[in-house]
C-alpha positions, -999 to +999 in steps of 0.1 A: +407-424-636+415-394-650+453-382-660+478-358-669+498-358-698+532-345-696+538-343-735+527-355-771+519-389-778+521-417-805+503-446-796+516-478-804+497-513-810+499-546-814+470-571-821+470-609-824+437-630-829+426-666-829+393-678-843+382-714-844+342-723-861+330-756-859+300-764-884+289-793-858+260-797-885+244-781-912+221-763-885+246-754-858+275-736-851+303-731-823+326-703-821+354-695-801+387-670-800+410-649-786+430-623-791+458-599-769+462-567-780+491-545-763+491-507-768+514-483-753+516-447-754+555-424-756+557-400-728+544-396-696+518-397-678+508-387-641+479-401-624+469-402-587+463-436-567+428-444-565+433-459-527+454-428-515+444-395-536+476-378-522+503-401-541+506-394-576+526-418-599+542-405-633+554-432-657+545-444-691+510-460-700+506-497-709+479-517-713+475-552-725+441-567-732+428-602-730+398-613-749+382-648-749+347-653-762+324-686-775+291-685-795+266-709-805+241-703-838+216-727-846+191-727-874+162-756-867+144-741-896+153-717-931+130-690-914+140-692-877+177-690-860+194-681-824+223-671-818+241-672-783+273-656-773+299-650-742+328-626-740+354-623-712+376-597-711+407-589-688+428-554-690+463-550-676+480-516-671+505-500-657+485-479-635+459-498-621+434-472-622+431-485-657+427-524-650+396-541-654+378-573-657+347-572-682+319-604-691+296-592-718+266-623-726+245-615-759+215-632-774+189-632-800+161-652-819+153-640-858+124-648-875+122-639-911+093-636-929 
């Protein structure tokens, strides 16, 4: 959505992150993490509800953001490798024109020559 802003602002943010890696064997590998990262903005901002265009709500903008993702590499042979991974995000606001849910799923095979 789009909005107004009603003066300068500084944004403020804070990240924390979690990673765990398991070497289940000398040819595999499991990932996981998370992390929050909370950012807010000083001043105001106005933006109009996105199920009734004629209210318009002016306050301060928050967001927090929730990520959680797990991967999987394995290596059968020195040449070859794949690599697996899924990513779940979650965004909080405070206008919910802003909020989302996001699931991201990446892949690949290498061969090197």
């Amino acid at each position: 959505g789009s909005a107004e802003r009603n003066s300068s602002f500084k944004t403020l943010s804070t990240n924390y992150r979690a990673d765990l890696t398991w070497n289940a064997s000398d040819r595999m590998t499991l990932g996981a993490y998370a992390s929050v990262q909370d950012e807010g903005q000083d001043g105001l901002y106005t933006v109009k509800d996105p199920e009734n265009p004629s209210l318009a709500f002016t306050r301060t903008l928050e967001d927090q953001t929730y990520r959680y993702g797990l991967s999987w590499k394995y290596q059968p042979r020195t040449a070859w490798s794949y690599f697996l991974s899924y990513e779940f995000l979650n965004r909080f606001s405070s206008f919910k024109n802003f909020q989302y849910d996001d699931q991201k799923i990446a892949g690949s095979a290498k061969v090197s020559f």
